[in-house]
N, C-alpha and C positions, 0 to 999 in steps of 0.2 A: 941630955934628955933622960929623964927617971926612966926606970924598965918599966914604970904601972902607966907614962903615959905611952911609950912606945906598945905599950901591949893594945892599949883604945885605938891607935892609929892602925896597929896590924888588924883589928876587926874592923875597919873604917875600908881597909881596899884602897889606899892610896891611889896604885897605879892605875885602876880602875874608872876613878874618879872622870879622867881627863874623857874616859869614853861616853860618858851622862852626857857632859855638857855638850862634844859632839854631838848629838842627838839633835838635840834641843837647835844648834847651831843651826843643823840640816832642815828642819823643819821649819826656824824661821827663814831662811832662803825661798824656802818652797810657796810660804806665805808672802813673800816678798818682800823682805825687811828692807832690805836695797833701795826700796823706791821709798820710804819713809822717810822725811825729812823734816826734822832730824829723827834719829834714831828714838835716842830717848834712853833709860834707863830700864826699860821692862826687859829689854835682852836678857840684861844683867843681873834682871829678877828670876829670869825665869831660869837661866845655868844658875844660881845659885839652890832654886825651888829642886831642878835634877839631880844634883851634886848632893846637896841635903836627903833627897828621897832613896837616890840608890845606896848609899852611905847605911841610913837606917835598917835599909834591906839587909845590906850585908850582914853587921851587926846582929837583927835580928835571926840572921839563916844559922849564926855560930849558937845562938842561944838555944833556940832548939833543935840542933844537933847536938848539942850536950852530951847527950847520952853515946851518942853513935861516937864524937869526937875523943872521948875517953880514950875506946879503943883504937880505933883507926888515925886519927889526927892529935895523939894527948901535948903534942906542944905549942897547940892552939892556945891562945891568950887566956881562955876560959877554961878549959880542964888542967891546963898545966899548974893553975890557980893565980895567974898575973891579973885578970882580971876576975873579979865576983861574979858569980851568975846574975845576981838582980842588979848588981852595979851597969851591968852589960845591958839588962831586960830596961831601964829605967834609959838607959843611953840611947838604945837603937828605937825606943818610941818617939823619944823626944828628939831625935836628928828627924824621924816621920815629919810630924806635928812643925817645925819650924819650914820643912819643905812645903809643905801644903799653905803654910803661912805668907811663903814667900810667895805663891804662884799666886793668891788673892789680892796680892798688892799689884799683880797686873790687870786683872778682869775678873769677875764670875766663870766664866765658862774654864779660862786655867786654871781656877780655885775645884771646880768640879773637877777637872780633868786629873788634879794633883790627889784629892781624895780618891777616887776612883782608882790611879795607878796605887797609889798607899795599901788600898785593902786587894788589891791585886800582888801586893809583895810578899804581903801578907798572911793570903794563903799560900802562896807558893812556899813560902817558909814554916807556913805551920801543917802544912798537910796535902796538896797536890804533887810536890817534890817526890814525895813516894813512888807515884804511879810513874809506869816508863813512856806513859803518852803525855796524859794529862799537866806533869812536869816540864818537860817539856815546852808543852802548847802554850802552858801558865807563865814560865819564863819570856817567852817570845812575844807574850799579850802585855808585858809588864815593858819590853824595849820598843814595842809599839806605841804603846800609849805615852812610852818618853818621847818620843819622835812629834806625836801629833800635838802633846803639850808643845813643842816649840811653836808646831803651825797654826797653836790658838792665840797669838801672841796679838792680835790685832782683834781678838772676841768674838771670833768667831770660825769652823774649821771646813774648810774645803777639802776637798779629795783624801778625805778620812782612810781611806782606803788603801793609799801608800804605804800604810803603816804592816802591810802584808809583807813587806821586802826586809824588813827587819824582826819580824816575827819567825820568818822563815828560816833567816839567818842563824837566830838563836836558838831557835827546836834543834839546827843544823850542831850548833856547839855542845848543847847539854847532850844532845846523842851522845858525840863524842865523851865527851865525858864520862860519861857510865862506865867505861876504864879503868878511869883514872887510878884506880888504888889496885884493882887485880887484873888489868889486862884484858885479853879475849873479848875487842868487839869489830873484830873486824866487819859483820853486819853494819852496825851503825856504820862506820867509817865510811862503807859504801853511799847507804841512804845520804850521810851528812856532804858529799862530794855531791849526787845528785841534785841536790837543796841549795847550796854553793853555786853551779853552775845556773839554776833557775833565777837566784839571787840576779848574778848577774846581767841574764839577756832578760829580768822584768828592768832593771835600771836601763836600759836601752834601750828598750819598748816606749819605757813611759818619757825618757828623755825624748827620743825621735820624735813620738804622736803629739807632744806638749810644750817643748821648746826648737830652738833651732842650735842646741849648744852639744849637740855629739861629740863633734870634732873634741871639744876642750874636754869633754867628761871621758873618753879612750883614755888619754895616758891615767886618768886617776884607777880607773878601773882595770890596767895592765898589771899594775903595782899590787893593787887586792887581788886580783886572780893569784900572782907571784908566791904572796906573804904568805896566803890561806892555806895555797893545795902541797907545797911545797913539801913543809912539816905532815900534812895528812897523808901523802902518798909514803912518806917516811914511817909511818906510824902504821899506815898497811903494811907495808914489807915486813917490816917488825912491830909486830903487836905486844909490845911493850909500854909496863905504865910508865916508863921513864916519857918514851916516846907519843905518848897519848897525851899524855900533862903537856908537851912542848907544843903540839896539836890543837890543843885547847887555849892554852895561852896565847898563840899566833894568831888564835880564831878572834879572844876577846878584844886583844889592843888593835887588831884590825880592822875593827866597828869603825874605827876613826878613819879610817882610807875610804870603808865604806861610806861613810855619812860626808866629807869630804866628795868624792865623785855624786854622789847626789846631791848635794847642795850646788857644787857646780854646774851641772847642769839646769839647773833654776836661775843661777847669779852670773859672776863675771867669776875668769879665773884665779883670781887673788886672792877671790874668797875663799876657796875651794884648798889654796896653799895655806892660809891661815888657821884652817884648819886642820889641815894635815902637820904643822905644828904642834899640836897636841900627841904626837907620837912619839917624837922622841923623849917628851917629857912623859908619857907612859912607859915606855921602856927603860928610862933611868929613874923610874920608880921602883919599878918592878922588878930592881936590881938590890934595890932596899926591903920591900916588902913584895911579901905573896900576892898572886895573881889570883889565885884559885885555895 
């Protein structure tokens, strides 16, 4: 493999990758893909439309941090000079534009759904990132709208409103974050533990009041409590960016336990294991390329 294309894959987020299409997974469960017969190929449009979308985000988040990444990150693919700046800006629109491409070959309403998440990545990369709220909120509006894209998969979107437990999640992670390079937050740390725990008993509210499948969705949700708070209580003690970075990463590849227990709780439990597959294959990503 050339170093110029391994530098496109490092702005691409490999290991990251696997957690989109979780999403998307969760949310067609929730829609009730299960009972569709057959399936069909739109599944497979629409993890390809998430995988394409978050991809281009990433992409485009290194682009304009350019400036910031000089300093702070210079052996990023883009300042180090592996990748061109506009080679980069041309790449991470067009991974956009094919995502959004893909989600209209399912319906209208995922073709809106996938614009809409698009210009939501969008500013979060060129300008809400900034602010310690609004960042945040932007990021977690952005793994919402992946989520409810899976549940449009049938053209149309019920209980839109799920999409709060993964919005939560993420405001939960980027807190963390804000660390990541000098330490001292142990504040966030707290809030993001708070957010965590909320995460949780909304997935068991909304399991309880809407299906009959508790029982199956406990162990998925023992496993994510485990992975999450683990590293973050680690990262209180010592508030170190070594330690905040490991905190963060456990948060990301997490998503997929998370989306995993909520899909099961929709479906049967095999589904629920099938996607919890996507984890180790994010973790032996994330042994080749960066997480964050």
């Amino acid at each position: 493999m050339s170093s110029e294309l391994k530098g496109y894959l490092r702005l691409m987020r490999p290991a990251n990758l696997p957690t989109a299409a979780a999403d998307v997974l969760a949310g067609a469960a929730i829609a009730g893909i299960l009972s569709a017969a057959p399936i069909g190929p739109n599944i497979f449009y629409l993890v390809l439309a998430s995988v394409f979308l978050y991809a281009g985000g990433v992409v485009l988040n290194d682009v304009f941090d350019y400036g910031l990444d000089i300093i702070e990150r210079p052996e990023r693919p883009i300042p180090s000079g592996l990748v061109p700046l506009k080679s980069a800006a041309t790449f991470g629109s067009a991974l956009l534009i094919i995502g959004v491409l893909f989600a209209f070959l399912v319906n209208q309403s995922s073709g809106i759904l996938a614009i809409t998440l698009a210009c939501a990545i969008v500013l979060y990369d060129a300008f809400s990132k900034k602010n310690s709220f609004f960042g945040p909120l932007n990021m977690g509006l952005c793994r919402a709208l992946n989520l409810v894209l899976g549940m449009s998969i049938f053209g149309e979107v019920n209980n839109w409103w799920y999409g709060i437990i993964p919005l939560s999640y993420i405001f939960a992670i980027t807190l963390i974050s804000r660390g990541e390079v000098h330490g001292n937050n142990k504040n966030h740390i707290i809030w993001a533990g708070v957010l965590y725990a909320g995460v949780i008993l909304a997935v068991v509210t909304i399991v309880m009041t809407k299906t009959e499948n508790l029982l199956q969705t406990v162990p998925f949700l023992m496993l994510f409590a485990f992975l999450i708070f683990k590293p973050l209580v680690r990262a209180f003690l010592l508030n170190s960016p070594e330690n905040i970075k490991k905190a963060v990463i456990a948060g990301v590849l997490s998503l997929i336990v998370l989306d995993a227990g909520l899909a099961v709780g929709f479906s049967v439990w095999w589904y629920g294991l099938l996607l919890l597959l996507l984890l180790p294959l994010s973790i032996l990503l994330s042994k080749i390329f960066a997480v964050t």
